[in-house]
C-alpha positions in Angstrom: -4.6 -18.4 -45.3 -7.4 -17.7 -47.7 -6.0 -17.2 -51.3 -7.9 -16.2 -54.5 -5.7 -15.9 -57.7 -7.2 -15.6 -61.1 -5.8 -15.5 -64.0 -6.5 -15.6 -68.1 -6.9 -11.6 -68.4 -5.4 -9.6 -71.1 -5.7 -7.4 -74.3 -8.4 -8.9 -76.6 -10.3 -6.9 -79.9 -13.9 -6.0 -79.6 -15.4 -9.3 -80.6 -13.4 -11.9 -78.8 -13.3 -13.9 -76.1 -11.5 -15.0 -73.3 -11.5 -17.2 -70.4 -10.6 -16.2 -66.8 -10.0 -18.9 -64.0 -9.8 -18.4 -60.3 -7.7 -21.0 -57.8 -8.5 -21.0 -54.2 -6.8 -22.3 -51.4 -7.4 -22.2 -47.7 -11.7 -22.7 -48.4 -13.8 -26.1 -48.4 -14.5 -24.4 -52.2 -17.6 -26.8 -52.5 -19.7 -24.6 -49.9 -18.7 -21.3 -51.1 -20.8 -19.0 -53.8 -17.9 -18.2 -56.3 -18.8 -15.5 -58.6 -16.8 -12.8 -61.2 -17.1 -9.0 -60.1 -15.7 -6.1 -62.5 -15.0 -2.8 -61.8 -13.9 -0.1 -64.7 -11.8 3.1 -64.1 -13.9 5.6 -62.4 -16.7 3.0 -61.9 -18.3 1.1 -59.1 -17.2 -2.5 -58.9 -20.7 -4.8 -60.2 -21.3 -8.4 -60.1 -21.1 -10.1 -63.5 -21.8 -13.6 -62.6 -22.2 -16.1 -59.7 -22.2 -19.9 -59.5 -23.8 -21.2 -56.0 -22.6 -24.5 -54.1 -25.2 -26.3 -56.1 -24.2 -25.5 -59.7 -27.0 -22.7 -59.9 -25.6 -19.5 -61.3 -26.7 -15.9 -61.7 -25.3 -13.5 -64.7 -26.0 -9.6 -64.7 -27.7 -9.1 -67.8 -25.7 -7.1 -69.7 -23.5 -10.2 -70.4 -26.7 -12.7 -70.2 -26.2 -15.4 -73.3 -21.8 -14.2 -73.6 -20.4 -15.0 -70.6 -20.4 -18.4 -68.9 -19.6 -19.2 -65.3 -18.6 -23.0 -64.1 -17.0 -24.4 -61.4 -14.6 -27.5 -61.1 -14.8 -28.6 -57.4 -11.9 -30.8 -57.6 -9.7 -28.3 -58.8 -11.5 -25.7 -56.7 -11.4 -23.8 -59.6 -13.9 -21.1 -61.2 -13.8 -20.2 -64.5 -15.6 -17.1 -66.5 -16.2 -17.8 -70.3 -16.1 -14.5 -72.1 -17.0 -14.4 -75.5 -18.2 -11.3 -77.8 -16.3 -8.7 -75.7 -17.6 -5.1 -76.2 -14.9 -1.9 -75.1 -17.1 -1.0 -72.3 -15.9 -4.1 -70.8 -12.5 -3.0 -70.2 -11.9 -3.6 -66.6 -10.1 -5.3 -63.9 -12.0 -8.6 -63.2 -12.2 -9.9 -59.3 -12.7 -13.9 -58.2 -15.0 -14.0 -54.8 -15.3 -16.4 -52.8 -18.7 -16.3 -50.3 -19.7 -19.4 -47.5 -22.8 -20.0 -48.3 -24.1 -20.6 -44.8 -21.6 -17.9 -43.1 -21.9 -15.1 -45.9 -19.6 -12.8 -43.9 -16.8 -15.3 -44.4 -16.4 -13.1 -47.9 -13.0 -13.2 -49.8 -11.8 -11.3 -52.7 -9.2 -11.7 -55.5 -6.1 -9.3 -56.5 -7.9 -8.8 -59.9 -7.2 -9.2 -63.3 -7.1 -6.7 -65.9 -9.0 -7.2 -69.0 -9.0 -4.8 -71.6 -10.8 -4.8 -74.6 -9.6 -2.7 -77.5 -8.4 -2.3 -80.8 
């Protein structure tokens, strides 16, 4: 069975940071895209950052040069590095897990909430 479970979300002040991690089970993690996916109340879930097999990574730019996604394939473990948080950033966060050869093999994450506020 195919299990995503991140973790790290929470209540955090306009401003700060926090880091979100991801565990899978059930994948060979080292060929599968990981990446971070958000989705606020009333909003359309939207990528926020990917990390390929090879360590390359893709960030949607509204968090370009705040957030930070890594990988640690021996933990098969993904991470998200959030620093600077703004309120429009409230949202439950999603782990996904994508072969990189097979892209329909596509898993998801229960989510967790992050909510940014004071």
């Amino acid at each position: 069975q195919v299990q995503l479970v991140e973790s790290g979300g929470g209540l955090v002040q306009p401003g700060g940071s926090l880091r979100l991690s991801c565990a899978a089970s059930g994948i060979i993690f080292s060929v599968y895209t990981m990446g971070w996916y958000r989705q606020a109340p009333g909003k359309q879930r939207e990528l926020v950052a990917l990390i390929f097999s090879g360590g390359t990574t893709n960030y949607a730019d509204s968090v370009k040069g705040r957030f930070t996604i890594s990988r640690d394939n021996a933990e098969n473990t993904v991470y998200l590095q959030m620093i600077r948080l703004k309120p429009e950033e409230t949202a439950v966060y999603y782990c996904n897990s994508r072969h990189r050869d097979y892209p329909y093999r596509n898993y998801w994450g229960q989510g967790t909430q992050v909510t940014v506020s004071s």
